[in-house]
N, C-alpha and C positions, 0 to 999 in steps of 0.2 A: 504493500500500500504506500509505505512509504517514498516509495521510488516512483511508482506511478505519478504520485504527489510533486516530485521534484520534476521531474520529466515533465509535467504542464505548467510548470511558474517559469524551467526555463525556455518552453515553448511562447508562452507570454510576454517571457522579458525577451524574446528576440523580437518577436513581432510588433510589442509596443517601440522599442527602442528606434526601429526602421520605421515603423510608422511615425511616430514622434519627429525625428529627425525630418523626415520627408515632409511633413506638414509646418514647421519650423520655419524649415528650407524655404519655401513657397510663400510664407507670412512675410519675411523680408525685412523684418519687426518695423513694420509700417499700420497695424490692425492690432487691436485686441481679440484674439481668435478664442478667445473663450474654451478653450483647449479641455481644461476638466469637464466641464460640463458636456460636449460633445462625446467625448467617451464615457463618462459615466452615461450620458444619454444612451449611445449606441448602443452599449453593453445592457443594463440593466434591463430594459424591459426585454429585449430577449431571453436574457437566461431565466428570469425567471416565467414566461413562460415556457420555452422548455423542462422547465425543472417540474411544473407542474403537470405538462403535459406527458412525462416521466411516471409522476408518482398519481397520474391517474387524478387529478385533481384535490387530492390529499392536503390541504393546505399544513397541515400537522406533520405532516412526513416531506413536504417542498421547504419549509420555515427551518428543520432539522438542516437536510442537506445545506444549503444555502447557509448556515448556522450564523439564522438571525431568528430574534423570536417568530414567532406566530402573529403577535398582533402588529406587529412592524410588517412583516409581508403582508397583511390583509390591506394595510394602512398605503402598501407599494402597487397593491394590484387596485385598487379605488384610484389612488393617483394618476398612474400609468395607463388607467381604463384595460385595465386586461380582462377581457372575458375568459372566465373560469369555469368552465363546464366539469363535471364527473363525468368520466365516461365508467361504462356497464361493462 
């Protein structure tokens, strides 16, 4: 597990790093690119619906994985407007 674990942080840190760089690049630091907020943006509403769409609409066992409470993801998926279905 633990390996797997390591093997996606540095799959992430190469990706962010090049992406980072590449977007930097391009700003020319002429703009405030808002830079966290676009990847937070990008990132979060995706994964977490994946995650849910994983644990079957589980918000108890999506809040686990994700390892944020419960009521914080409910709080994530109202914001972000995620439809949340159970699937059967």
């Amino acid at each position: 597990m633990e390996r797997v674990s390591k093997d996606v942080r540095t799959f992430l840190q190469k990706w962010l790093d090049k992406s980072v760089k590449k977007y930097v690049g391009k700003m020319d630091g002429h703009e405030n690119g808002h830079l966290y907020d676009l990847i937070i943006g990008g990132v979060e509403k995706p994964l977490i619906q994946i995650v849910l769409e994983e644990t079957h609409g589980n918000q108890t066992q999506a809040a686990n994985i994700l390892g944020i409470n419960r009521n914080t993801l409910r709080k994530k998926i109202q914001d972000l407007n995620i439809q949340c279905q159970k699937k059967i």
